[in-house]
N, C-alpha and C positions, 0 to 999 in steps of 0.2 A: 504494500500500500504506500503511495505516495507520502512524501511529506515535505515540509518547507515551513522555513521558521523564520518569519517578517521582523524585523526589530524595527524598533524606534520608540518615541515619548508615547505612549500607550494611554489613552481616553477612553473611557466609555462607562455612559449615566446607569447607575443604580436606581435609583425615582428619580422623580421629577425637581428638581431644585424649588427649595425655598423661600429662595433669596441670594442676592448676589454673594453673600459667604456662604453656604450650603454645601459644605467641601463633604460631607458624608451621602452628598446623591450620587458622586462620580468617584471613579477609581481610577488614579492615575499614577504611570511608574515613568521614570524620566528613562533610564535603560531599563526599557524594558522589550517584552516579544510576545507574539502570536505563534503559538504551534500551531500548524495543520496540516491535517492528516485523513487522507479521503474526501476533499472538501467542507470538514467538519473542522472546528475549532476543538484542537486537544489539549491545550494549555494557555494561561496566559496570566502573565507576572513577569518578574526582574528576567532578564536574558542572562544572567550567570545561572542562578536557578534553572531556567527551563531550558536552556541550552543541554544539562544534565539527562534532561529526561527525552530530549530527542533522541534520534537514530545514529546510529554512528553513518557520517558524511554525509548528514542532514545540509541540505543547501539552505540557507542564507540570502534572503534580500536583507538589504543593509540599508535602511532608507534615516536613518539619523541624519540631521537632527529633526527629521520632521514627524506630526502626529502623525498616529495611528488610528484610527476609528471605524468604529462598525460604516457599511457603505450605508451613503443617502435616502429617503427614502420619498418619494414625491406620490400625493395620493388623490390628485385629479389632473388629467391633462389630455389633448388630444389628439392623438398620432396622426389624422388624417389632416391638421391645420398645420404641421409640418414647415409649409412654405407659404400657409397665410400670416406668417409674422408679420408684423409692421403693415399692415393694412390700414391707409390711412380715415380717419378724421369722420368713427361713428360711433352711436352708441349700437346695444348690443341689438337689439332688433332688426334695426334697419343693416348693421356688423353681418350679421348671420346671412342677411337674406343676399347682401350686396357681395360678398368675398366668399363666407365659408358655405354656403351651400351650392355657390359654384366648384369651387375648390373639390369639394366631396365627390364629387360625380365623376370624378375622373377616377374615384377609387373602384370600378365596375371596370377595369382593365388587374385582370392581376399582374403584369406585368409592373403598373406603377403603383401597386400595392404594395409588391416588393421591396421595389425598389425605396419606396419610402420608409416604409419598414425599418428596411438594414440602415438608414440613415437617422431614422428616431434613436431606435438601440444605439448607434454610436456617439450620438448625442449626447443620449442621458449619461453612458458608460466616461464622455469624456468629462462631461462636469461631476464626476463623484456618484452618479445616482444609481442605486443597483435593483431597485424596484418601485416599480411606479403601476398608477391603478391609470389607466387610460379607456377612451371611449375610441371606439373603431368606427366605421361608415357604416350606414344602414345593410351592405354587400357582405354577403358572409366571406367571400374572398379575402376581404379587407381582414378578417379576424383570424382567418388563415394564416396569411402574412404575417399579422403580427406576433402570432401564437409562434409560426414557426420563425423566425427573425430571433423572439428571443429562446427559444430551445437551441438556434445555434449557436447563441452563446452562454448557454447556459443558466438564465437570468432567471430570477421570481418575478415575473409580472403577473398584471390581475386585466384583464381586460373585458368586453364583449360588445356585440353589436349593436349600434341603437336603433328602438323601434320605433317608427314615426308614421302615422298613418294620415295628418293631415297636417296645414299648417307649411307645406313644405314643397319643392318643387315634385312633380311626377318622378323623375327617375329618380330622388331620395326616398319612397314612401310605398312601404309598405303595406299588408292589411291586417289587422288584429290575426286573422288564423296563421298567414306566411311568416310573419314577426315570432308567433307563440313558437310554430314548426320548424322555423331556423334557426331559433335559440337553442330550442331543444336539442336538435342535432351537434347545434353547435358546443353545448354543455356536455354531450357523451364524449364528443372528440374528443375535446382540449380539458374541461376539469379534472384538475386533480393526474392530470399525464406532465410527466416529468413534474417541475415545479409551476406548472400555468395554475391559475385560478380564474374562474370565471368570473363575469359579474353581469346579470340580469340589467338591462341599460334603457329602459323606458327615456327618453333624452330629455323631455322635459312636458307638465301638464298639457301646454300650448300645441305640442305634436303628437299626443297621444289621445283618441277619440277616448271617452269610457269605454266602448268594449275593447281597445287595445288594454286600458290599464286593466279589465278583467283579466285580459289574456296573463298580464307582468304577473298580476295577482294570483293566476294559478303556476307562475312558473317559480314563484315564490314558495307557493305551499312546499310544490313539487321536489323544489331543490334547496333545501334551509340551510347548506352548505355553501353555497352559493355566494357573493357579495351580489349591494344591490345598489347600484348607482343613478343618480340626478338629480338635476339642480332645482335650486330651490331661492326666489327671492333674491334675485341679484341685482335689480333693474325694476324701477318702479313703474314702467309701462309695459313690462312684462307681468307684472302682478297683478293689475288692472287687465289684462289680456287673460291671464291661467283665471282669474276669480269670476270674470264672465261667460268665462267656458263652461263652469262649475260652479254653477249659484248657491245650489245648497249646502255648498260646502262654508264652516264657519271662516276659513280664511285659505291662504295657499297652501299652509301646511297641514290642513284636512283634507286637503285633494290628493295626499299620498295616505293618509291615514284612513279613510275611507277605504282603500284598498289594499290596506294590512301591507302596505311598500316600507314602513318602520321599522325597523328592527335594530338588533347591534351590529348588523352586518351593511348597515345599507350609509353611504357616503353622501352628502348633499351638499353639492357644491354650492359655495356665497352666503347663503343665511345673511343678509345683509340687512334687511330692512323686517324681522322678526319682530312678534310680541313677546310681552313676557309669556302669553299663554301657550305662544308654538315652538319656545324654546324649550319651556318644563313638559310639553308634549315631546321633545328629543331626548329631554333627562330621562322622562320615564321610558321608551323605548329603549334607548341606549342608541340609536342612532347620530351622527357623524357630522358635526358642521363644518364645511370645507373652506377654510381660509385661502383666499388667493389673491393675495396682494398688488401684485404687476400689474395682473387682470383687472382688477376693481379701479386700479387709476389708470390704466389704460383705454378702458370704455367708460371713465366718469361716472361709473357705476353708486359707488358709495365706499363705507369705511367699516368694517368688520368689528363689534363691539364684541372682545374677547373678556371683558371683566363682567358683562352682563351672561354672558356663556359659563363662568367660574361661579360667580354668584346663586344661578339658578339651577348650577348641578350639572350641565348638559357639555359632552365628548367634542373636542374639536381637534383640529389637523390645517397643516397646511401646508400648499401644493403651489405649481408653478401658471399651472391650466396653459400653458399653448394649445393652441395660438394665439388668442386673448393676453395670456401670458407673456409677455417678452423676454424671457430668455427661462433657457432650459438649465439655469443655474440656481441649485439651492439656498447658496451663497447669497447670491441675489435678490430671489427671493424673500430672505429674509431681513436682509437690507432694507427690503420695502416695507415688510411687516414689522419691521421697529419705526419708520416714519409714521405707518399708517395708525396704530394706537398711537405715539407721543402724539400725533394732533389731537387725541382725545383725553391727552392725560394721562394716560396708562405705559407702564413701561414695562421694555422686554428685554431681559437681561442678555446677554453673552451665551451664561451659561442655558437659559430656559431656551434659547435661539437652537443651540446645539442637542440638547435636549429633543425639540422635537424635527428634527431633522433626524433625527433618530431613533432610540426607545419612544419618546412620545409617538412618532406617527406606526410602529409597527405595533402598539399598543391599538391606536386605533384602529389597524387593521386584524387586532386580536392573533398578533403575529411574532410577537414579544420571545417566544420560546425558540424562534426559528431566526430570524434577523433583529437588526436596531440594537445589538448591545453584545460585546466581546466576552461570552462564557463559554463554557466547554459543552459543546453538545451543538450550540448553534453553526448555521451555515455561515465557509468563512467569505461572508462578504465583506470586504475591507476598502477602505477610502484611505490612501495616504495625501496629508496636507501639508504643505509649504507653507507657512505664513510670510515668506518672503518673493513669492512667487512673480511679484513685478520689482521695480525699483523703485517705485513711491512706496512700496509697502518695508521693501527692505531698510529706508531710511527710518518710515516709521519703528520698526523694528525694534531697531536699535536703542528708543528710549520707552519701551512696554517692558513691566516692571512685572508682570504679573500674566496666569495662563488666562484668567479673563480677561485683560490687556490684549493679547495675542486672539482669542477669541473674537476679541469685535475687532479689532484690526480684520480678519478674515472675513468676517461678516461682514462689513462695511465695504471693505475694496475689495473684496474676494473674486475670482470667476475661474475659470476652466483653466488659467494656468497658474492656480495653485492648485487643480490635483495632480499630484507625482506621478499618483500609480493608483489602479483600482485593479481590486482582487474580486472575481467572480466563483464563488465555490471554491477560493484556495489559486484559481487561474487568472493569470497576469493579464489584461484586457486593455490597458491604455496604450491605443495607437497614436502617433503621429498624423496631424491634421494631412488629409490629402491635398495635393498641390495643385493651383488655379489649373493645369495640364490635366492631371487625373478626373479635376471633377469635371472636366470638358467629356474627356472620353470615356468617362460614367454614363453623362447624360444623353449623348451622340447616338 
């Protein structure tokens, strides 16, 4: 059986931090090392220590002086918006209908299925991120792709097709029965083969007639292993649009609850514009309120009230969302989600940053045992980080006094070339960016 023993300053959260001194949420060793062995983490402490317990002519990455951390973990985003980044000057409604529902329809080629595919995976892979919950194209092809993209590299993604039956152009839109029947198929394939996970992806009230949501509703019963993805209140004339479709529903987030779409398994992207009443309706489910920071000031959306979320009990996470999302950096992301509470008065520490880029979000995907934190048993997905990774950060560098000093420094100016190295299952995955030449005769 394989083995490979990663050193360097070793991070990785125990709970949730406290407070900005919370030194007993995280466990850190300055030489320190990751065994692994089978793509499993079999050791992890000081590198004189576990150096002992490897193999004899155990190989050696040597990544000092930089961190070591469980890989990233991004838990909304959308593989087919790929190359709708930077779509200029809308908000999300009229966003959808004018870029990304064009965009989409070119996913009914598997050809550029693929091909986008191996290009998202490389993406996430080169910012740190080793599993992300994404929404695929209405096309079952589309979830092919993505399902296979990342089996070839080995990845824990969570994915599946969205159903849309109105609302949407002809070739996006399915019908409550082809929606139920393609899922279906689509969940034999791919759940639970290799490390794929499914996710039941109704895309949103607005594009799912009631009998499509009956149809989600029984693939729910059906599959309670299952995740259960969409959004929810992101955009206030999408609210006004989901709550006219659905009158007797007491607000937007009874339009999923009506249809038992709640649970602990289910992700709901934005939560932006909630009552007290539809948050303690996600406390008590256990369902998922998805932060997406880039997204929400990018479409002028609104501002994520995360102390109203903590106050009233209710799970939350946060994700990058491409292509709404502008960049497919954790890093980044979270950059935004400190600006985006300080307008509100609320602050997000360093440490609570790294936290849930981590244990917190594999917590939310009830995933804690298997990624988001460096124990023995867990798959080794690893992120190595540079905090010196540019030369503005190097200088800053040199006068950070402290690892959460170093922490927001990464956070702050962080991007894709402060990850060193990222380990997929124990395997080395950070390639070199391909050159303006290559990406020509990719796309050719």
């Amino acid at each position: 059986m394989s083995e490979l023993l990663i050193r360097g300053r070793v991070l990785t959260f125990i709970d949730e931090p406290k407070g900005i001194d919370d030194t007993a949420s995280y466990l850190t060793v300055d030489d320190g090392a990751v065994l692994v062995r089978g793509g499993k983490i079999a050791a992890v402490g000081d590198y004189a220590e576990i150096s002992k317990t490897a193999g004899a002519g155990v190989a050696v990455a040597d990544h000092r002086p930089h961190l070591i951390l469980p890989g990233l973990i991004d838990t909304h985003l959308h593989f087919p918006q790929t190359q709708a980044i930077a779509s200029y000057g809308a908000q999300l409604l009229e966003w959808l209908n004018t870029y990304i529902f064009v965009e989409e329809q070119k996913f009914a080629e598997p050809e550029h299925a693929a091909f986008i595919a191996g290009r998202f995976m490389d993406e996430l892979l080169a910012n740190g991120t080793t599993t992300a919950v994404a929404y695929c194209s209405v096309h079952p092809q589309s979830v092919d792709a993505y399902f296979t993209a990342a089996e070839q590299r080995g990845m824990l993604m969570v994915g599946g097709k969205v159903m849309m039956d109105r609302n949407a152009p002809d070739a996006l839109r399915d019908t409550p029965q082809k929606g139920y029947d393609e899922t279906k198929r689509l969940i034999g394939k791919w759940h639970g083969r290799g490390r794929a996970q499914y996710a039941i992806s109704p895309r949103f009230a607005i594009t799912s007639t009631p009998e499509q949501m009956e149809m989600a509703q029984a693939l729910v019963a059906e599959h309670r292993d299952c995740y259960v993805q969409t959004h929810l209140s992101e955009n206030k004339d999408e609210i006004a649009f989901a709550t006219s479709l659905y009158p007797d529903a007491k607000d937007y987030t009874d339009i999923y609850a009506r249809y038992d779409l709640l649970t602990d398994k289910t992700l709901l992207g934005h939560c932006i514009y909630l009552s007290d009443r539809e948050i303690s309706v996600l406390a008590e489910t256990g369902a998922v309120g998805v932060f997406c920071p880039t997204s929400n000031l990018f479409l002028g959306s609104g501002l994520f009230d995360r102390d109203r979320f903590d106050r009233l009990g209710a799970r939350w996470s946060v994700a990058t969302d491409v292509g709404a999302g502008t960049s497919f950096s954790m890093l980044e992301t979270m950059d935004e989600a400190y600006k985006v509470l300080h307008l509100q008065g609320q602050r997000l520490s360093p440490l609570n940053s790294f936290y849930r880029m981590t244990l917190g979000n594999a917590r939310a995907l009830g995933l804690q045992d298997r990624i988001g934190s460096l124990h023995v048993g867990a798959d080794a997905d690893i992120v190595v980080l540079d905090s010196s990774g540019k030369s503005a950060m190097e200088l800053r560098m040199r006068t950070a006094k402290s690892l959460t000093d170093e922490l927001f420094i990464l956070q702050t100016m962080g991007d894709d070339r402060c990850v060193s190295e990222v380990y997929v299952a124990g395997k080395a995955m950070k390639k070199r960016k391909a050159t303006g030449a290559a990406r020509a005769l990719e796309t050719a």
